[in-house]
C-alpha positions as CSV (number, residue, x, y, z in Angstrom):
1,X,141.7,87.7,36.4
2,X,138.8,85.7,34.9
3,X,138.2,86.3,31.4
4,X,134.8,87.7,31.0
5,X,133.6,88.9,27.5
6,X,131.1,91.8,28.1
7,X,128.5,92.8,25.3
8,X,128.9,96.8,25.2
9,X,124.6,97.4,25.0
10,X,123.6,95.1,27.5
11,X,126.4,96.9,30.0
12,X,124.7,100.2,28.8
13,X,121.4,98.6,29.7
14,X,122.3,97.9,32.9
15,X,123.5,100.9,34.1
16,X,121.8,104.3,35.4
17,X,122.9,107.3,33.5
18,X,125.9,107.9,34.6
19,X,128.0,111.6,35.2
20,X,130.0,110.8,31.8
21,X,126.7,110.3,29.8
22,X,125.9,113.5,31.3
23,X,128.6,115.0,30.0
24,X,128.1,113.7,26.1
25,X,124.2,114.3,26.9
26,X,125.3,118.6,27.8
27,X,128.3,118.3,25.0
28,X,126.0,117.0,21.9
29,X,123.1,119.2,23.2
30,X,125.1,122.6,23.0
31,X,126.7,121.1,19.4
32,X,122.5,120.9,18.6
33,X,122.1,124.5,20.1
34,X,124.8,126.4,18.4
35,X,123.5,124.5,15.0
36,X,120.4,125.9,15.4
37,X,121.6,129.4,16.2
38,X,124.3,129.8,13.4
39,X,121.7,128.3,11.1
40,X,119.1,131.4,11.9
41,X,121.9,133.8,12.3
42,X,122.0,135.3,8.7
43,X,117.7,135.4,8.8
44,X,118.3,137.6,11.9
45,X,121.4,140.0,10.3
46,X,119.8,140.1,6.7
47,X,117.6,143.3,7.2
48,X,121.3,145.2,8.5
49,X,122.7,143.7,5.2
50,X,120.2,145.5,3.2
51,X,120.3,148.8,4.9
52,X,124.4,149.1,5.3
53,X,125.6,147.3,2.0
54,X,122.3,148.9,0.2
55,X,121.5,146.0,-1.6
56,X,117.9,144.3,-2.5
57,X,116.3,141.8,-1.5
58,X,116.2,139.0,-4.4
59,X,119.8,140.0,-4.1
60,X,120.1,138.4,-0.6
61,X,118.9,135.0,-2.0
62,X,121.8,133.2,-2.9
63,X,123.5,134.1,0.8
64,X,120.1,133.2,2.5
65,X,120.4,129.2,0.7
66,X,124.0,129.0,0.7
67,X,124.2,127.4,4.3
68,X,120.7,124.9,3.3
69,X,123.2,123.7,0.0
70,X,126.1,123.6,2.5
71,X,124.3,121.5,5.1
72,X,122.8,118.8,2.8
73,X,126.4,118.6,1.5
74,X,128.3,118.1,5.2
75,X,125.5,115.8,6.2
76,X,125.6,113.6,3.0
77,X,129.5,113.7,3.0
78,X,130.1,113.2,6.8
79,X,128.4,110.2,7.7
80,X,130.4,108.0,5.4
81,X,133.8,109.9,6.8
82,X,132.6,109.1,10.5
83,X,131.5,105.4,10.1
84,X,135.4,104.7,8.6
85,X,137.3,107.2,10.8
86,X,135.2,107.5,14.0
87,X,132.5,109.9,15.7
88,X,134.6,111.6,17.8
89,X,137.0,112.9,15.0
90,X,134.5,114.0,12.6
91,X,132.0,115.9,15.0
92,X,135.3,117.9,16.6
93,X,136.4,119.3,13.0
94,X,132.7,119.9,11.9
95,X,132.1,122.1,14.6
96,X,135.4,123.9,14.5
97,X,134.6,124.3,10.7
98,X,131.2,126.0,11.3
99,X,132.9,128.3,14.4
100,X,135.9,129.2,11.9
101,X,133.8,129.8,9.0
102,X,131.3,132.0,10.8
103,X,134.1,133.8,12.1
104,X,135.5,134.5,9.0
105,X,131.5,135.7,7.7
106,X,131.6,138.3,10.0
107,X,134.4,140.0,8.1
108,X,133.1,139.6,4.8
109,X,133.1,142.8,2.6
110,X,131.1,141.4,-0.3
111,X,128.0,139.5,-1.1
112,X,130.1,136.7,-3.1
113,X,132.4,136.1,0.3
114,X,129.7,135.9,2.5
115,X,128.1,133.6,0.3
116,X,131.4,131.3,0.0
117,X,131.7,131.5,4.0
118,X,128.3,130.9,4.5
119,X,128.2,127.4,2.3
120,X,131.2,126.1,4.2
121,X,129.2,127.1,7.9
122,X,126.6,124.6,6.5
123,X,129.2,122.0,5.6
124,X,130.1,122.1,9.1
125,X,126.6,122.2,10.6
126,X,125.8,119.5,8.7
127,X,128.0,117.4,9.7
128,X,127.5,118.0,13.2
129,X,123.9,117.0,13.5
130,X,124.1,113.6,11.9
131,X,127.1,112.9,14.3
132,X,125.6,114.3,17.1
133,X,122.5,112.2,17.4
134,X,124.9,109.1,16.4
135,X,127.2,109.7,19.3
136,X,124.7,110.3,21.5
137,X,122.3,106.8,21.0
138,X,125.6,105.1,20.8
139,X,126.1,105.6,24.6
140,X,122.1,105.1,25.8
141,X,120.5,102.4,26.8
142,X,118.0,100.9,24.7
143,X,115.0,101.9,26.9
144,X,115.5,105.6,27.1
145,X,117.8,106.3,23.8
146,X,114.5,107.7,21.6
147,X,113.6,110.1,24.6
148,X,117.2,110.8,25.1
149,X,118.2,111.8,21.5
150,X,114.7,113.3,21.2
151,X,115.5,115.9,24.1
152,X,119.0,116.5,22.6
153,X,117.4,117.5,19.6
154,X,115.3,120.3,21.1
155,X,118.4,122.4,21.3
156,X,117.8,123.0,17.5
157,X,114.7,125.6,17.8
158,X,116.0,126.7,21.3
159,X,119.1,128.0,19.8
160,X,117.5,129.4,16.6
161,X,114.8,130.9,18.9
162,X,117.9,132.3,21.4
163,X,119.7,133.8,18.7
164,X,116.9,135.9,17.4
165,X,116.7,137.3,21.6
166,X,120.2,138.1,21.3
167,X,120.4,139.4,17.8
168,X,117.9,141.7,18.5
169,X,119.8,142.9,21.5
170,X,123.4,142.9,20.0
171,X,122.9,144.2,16.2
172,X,121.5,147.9,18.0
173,X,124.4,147.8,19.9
174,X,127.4,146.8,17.9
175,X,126.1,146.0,14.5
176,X,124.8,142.4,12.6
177,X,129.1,141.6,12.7
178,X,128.6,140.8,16.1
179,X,126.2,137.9,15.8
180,X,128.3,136.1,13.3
181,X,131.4,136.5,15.7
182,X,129.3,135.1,18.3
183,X,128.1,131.9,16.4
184,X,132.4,131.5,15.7
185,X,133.9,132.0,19.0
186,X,131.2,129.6,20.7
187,X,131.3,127.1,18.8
188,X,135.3,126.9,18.6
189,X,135.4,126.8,22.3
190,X,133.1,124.2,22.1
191,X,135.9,121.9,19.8
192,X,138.0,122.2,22.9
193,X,135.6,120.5,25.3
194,X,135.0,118.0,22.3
195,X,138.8,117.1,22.1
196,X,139.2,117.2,26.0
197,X,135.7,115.6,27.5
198,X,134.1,113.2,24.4
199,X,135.1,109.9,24.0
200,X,134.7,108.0,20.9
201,X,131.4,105.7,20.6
202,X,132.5,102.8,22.5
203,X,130.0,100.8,20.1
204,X,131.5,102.1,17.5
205,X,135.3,100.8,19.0
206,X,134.0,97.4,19.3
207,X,132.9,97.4,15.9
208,X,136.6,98.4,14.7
209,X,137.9,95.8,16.8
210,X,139.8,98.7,18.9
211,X,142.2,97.5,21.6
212,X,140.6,96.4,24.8
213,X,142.2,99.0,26.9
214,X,140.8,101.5,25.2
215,X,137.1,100.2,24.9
216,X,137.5,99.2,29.0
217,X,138.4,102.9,30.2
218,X,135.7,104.5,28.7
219,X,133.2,101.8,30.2
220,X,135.1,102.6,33.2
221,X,134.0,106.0,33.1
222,X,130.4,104.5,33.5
223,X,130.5,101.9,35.5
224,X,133.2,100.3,37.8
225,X,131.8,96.9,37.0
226,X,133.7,97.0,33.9
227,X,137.0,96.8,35.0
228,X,136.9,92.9,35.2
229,X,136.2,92.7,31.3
230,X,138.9,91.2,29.1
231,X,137.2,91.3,25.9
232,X,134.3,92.9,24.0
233,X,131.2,92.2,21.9
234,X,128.4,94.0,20.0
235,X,125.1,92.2,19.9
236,X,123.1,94.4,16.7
237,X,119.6,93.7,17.3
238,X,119.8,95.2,13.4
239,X,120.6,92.6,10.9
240,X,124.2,92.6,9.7
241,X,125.1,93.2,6.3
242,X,128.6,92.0,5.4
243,X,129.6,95.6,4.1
244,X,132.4,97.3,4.3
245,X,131.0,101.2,4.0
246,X,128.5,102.9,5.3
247,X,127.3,103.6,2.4
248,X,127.3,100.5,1.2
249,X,125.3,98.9,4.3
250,X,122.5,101.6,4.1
251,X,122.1,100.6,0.2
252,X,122.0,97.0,0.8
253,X,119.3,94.8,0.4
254,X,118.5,94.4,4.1
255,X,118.0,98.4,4.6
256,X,117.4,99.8,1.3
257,X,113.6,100.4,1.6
258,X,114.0,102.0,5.0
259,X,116.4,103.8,3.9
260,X,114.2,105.4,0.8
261,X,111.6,106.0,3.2
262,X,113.4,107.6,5.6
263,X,114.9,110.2,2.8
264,X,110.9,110.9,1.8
265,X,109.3,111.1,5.2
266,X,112.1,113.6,5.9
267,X,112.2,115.3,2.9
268,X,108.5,115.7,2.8
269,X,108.9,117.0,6.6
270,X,111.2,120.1,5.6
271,X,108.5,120.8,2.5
272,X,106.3,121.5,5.3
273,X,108.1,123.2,7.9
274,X,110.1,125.5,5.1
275,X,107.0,126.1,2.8
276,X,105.1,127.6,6.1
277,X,108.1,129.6,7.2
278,X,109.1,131.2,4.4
279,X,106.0,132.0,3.6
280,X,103.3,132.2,6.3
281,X,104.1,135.9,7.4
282,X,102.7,136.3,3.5
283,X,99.9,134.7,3.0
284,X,98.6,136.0,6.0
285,X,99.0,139.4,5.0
286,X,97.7,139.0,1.6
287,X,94.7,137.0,4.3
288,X,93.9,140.8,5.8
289,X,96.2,140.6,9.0
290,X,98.5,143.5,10.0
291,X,102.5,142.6,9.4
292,X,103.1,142.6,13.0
293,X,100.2,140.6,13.5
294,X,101.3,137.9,10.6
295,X,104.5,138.4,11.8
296,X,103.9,137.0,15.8
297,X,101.5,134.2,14.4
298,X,104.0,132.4,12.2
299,X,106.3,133.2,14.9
300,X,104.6,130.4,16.9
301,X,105.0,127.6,14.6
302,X,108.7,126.6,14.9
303,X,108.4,126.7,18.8
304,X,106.6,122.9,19.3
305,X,109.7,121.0,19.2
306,X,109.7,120.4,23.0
307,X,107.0,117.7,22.2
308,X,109.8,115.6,20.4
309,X,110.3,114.4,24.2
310,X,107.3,113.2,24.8
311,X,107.5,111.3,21.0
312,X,111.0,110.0,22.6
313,X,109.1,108.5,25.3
314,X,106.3,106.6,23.3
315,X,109.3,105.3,21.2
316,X,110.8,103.5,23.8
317,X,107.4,102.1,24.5
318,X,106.2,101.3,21.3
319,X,106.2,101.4,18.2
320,X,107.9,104.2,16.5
321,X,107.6,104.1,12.8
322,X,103.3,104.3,13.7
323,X,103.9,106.9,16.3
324,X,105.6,109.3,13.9
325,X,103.3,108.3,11.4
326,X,100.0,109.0,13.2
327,X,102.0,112.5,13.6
328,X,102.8,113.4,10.4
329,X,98.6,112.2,9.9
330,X,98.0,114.8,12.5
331,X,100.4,117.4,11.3
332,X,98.1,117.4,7.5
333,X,95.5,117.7,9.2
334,X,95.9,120.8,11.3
335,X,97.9,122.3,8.6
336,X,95.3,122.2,6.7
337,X,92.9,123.6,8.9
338,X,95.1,126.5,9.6
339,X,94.0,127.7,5.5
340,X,90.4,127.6,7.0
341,X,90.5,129.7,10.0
342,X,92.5,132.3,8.6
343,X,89.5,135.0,9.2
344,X,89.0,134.1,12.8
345,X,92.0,135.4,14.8
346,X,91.5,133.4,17.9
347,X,91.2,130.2,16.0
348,X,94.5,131.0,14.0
349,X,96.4,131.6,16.9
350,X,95.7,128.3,18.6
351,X,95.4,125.8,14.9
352,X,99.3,127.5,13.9
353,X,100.7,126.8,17.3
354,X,99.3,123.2,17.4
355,X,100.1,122.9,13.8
356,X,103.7,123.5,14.6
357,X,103.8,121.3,18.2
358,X,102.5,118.3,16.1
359,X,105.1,119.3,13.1
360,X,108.2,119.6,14.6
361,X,107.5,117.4,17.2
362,X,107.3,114.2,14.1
363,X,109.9,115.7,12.4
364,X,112.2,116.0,15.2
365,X,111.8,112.4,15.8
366,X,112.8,111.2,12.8
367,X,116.8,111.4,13.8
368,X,116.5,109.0,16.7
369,X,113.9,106.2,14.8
370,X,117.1,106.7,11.9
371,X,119.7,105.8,15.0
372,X,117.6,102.9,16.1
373,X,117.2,101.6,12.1
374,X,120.8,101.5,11.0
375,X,123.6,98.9,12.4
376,X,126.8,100.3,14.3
377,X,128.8,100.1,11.0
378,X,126.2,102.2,8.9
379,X,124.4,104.7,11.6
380,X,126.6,107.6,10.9
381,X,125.7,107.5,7.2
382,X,122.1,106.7,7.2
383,X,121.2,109.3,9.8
384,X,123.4,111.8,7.9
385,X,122.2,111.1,4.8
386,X,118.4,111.4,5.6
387,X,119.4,114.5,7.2
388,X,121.1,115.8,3.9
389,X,119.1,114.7,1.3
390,X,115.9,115.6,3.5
391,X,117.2,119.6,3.2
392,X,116.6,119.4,-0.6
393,X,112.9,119.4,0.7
394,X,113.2,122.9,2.6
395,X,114.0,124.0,-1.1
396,X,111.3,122.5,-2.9
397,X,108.9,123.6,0.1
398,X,109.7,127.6,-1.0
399,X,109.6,127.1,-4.6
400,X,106.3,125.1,-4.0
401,X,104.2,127.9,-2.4
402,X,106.1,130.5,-4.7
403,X,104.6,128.3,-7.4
404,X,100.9,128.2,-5.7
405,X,100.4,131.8,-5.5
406,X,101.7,132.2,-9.0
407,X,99.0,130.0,-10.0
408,X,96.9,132.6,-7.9
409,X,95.6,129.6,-5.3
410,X,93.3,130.6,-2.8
411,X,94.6,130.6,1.0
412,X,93.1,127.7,1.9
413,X,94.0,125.9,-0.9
414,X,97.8,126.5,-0.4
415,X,97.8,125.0,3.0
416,X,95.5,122.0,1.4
417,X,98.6,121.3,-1.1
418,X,101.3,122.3,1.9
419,X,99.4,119.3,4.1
420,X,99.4,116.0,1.4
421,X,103.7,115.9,2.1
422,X,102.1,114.7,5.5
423,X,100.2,112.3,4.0
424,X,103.3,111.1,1.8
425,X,105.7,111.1,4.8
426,X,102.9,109.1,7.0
427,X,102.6,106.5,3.9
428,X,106.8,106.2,3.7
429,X,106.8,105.1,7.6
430,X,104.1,102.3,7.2
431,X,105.9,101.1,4.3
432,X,109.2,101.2,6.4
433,X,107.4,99.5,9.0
434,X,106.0,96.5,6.8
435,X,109.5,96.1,4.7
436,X,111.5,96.0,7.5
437,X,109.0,94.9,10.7
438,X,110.5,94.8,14.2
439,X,110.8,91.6,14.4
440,X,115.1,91.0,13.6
441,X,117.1,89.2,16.3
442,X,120.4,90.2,17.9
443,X,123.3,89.3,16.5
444,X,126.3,88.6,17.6
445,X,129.1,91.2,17.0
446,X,132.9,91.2,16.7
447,X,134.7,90.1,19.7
448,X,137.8,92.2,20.5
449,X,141.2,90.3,21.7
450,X,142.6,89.9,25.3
């Protein structure tokens, strides 16, 4: 046989998308799904908790933010874990953590062990995102990996938005236990497809110089062409650090800056998004509108994710630090117009739904422009880190509008305040974009033996 050395990304490139991308496509999307459903599942059961166990609501708190501390945790902690020990391994256990965990929520008997479950679901969720996006723009080509990762994303609001259609169906019928039991037996079926049907990031096995066997009958899987390959190599159109860690290469000097940016335009994303739905229902009843009326209007703003798509397909046209940019420019904006039509119900309806397409839709992108920054070596960790450190600002969004209204701010002034993060996350893009400007070559990867 003639010895051919095949670069992994440019075989990718080549190739239509085949059954077994398919597969990881379906496999990472339902990991994104269930995420988004055990993630919502304790907002949807809390109301039973308070009438069965009898206990208040400030008392709820620390089992409402258990899961947020426990998914910046698992993200933080995971990505390092999965750049030294692989993908595959890592996303398996986190999502048979979060199934057993949320098992083991639905028999809690006390507020302290649903808390304690509860933190270790979000370890597990955490994890799973960061790896799931990695994994998946591991195995797409470069032309259609933003759009790609983009769609698998969209399983996040779909499941949250799912499990409040089921909750509301199950709880009458065999009590808030039910929904928890749910989000644990899914998600530990789900590990079995993971160990049975997902292969590990074949970039990633270049990168650890795995056997050549190995690497081939995966590519296999994709194309037949790759059957006369005797060796293997990883052109990184990201610069190459030298490092050892993950960590290490998403602290260096060549990524550091993007890296800081990335954390705020995140962070400052989840300020946003948390500040308005925590507390929109709120403000627009202190505004004049009924509950139920409050109620179905915020309802409306999570549901815009579906634009990430469309974000996913302008990235892999152009430019997508600016892109996200001009959408987080966009997303102040009609935030802050939503303070100013509060008394005119029509306009409300239509500003909170835009709002939210333009909002999530940025937001939502942020993942795959992470997956496209980092090098093989360090894309597990940077995505998972921005992810993690990026939930802090769902905390400080609450306690930011608590503190507004304690300062007795009028409506439209809150949402003025809610819609500079925008501006701040906007800013952090176009100083990622001139620190690190697409302009770095390929560069040559490790070459596997015969």
């Amino acid at each position: 046989m003639e010895s051919r050395a095949l670069d992994v990304q440019c075989f990718l490139d080549e190739q239509p998308f085949s059954a077994m991308q398919r597969i990881i496509f379906a496999l990472c999307f339902v990991i994104v799904l269930l995420d988004g459903f055990d993630t919502a599942a304790i907002g949807y059961i809390a109301p039973s908790l308070i009438t069965e166990w009898g206990v208040p609501r400030p008392a709820l708190a620390p089992v409402l933010s258990a899961a947020l501390f426990g998914l910046a945790a698992g993200a933080i902690c995971s990505g390092p874990v999965a750049d030294r020990f692989g993908r595959k391994l890592v996303l398996t256990a986190s999502v048979a953590v979060f199934g057993l965990a949320s098992l083991l929520s639905a028999w809690a008997d006390t507020l302290d062990h649903l808390v304690v479950w509860r933190f270790v679901t979000g370890l597990g969720l955490g994890a799973a995102m960061p790896n799931a996006v990695t994994l998946m723009s591991e195995f797409c080509a470069e032309k259609r990996r933003a759009v790609l990762v983009n769609a698998m994303f969209c399983g996040f609001p779909l499941g949250a938005a799912f499990g409040g259609f089921l909750a509301a169906w199950m709880i009458p019928l065999w009590g808030w236990r039910s929904v928890l039991l749910l989000g644990g037996i899914a998600p530990l079926v789900l590990a079995v497809l993971l160990l049975v049907l997902l292969p590990e990031s074949v970039r990633y096995m270049v990168m650890k110089k795995y056997p050549a066997e190995r690497i081939r009958a995966v590519l296999r899987r994709i194309s037949a062409s790759a059957e006369n390959a005797t060796s293997f190599v990883l052109l990184e159109k990201a610069p190459p650090t030298g490092q050892a860690s993950g960590a290490r290469v998403v602290l260096s000097r060549s990524y550091a800056v993007g890296s800081m940016m990335l954390w705020i335009a995140y962070f400052m994303g989840l300020v946003i998004f948390y500040a308005l739905i925590n507390w929109m229902p709120l403000l627009f009843g202190d505004a004049g509108l009924s509950p139920h009326s409050a109620a179905l209007i915020s309802a409306l703003f999570p549901l815009g994710g579906i634009g990430a798509v469309f974000f996913g397909w302008l990235m892999d046209r152009y430019n997508g630090n600016k892109i996200i940019a001009t959408g987080f420019v966009l997303t102040s904006v009609s935030v802050a117009l939503v303070g100013m039509v509060a008394g005119h119900l029509a306009l409300l309806v239509a500003t909170v739904f835009l709002a939210g397409v333009i909002m999530n839709t940025a937001q939502s992108s942020l993942p795959a422009l992470a997956a496209t920054f980092y090098p093989t070596e360090g894309r597990a960790t940077g995505v998972g880190w921005m992810l993690g450190l990026g939930r802090f600002g769902g905390i400080a969004g609450s306690f930011l509008v608590a503190e507004l209204s304690r300062r007795h701010l009028s409506l439209s002034g809150i949402f003025l305040v809610v819609a500079i993060p925008g501006l701040i996350a906007a800013a952090a893009l176009i100083i990622k974009q001139i620190a690190h400007p697409q302009a770095a070559r390929a560069q040559p990867g490790a070459v596997l033996g015969h």
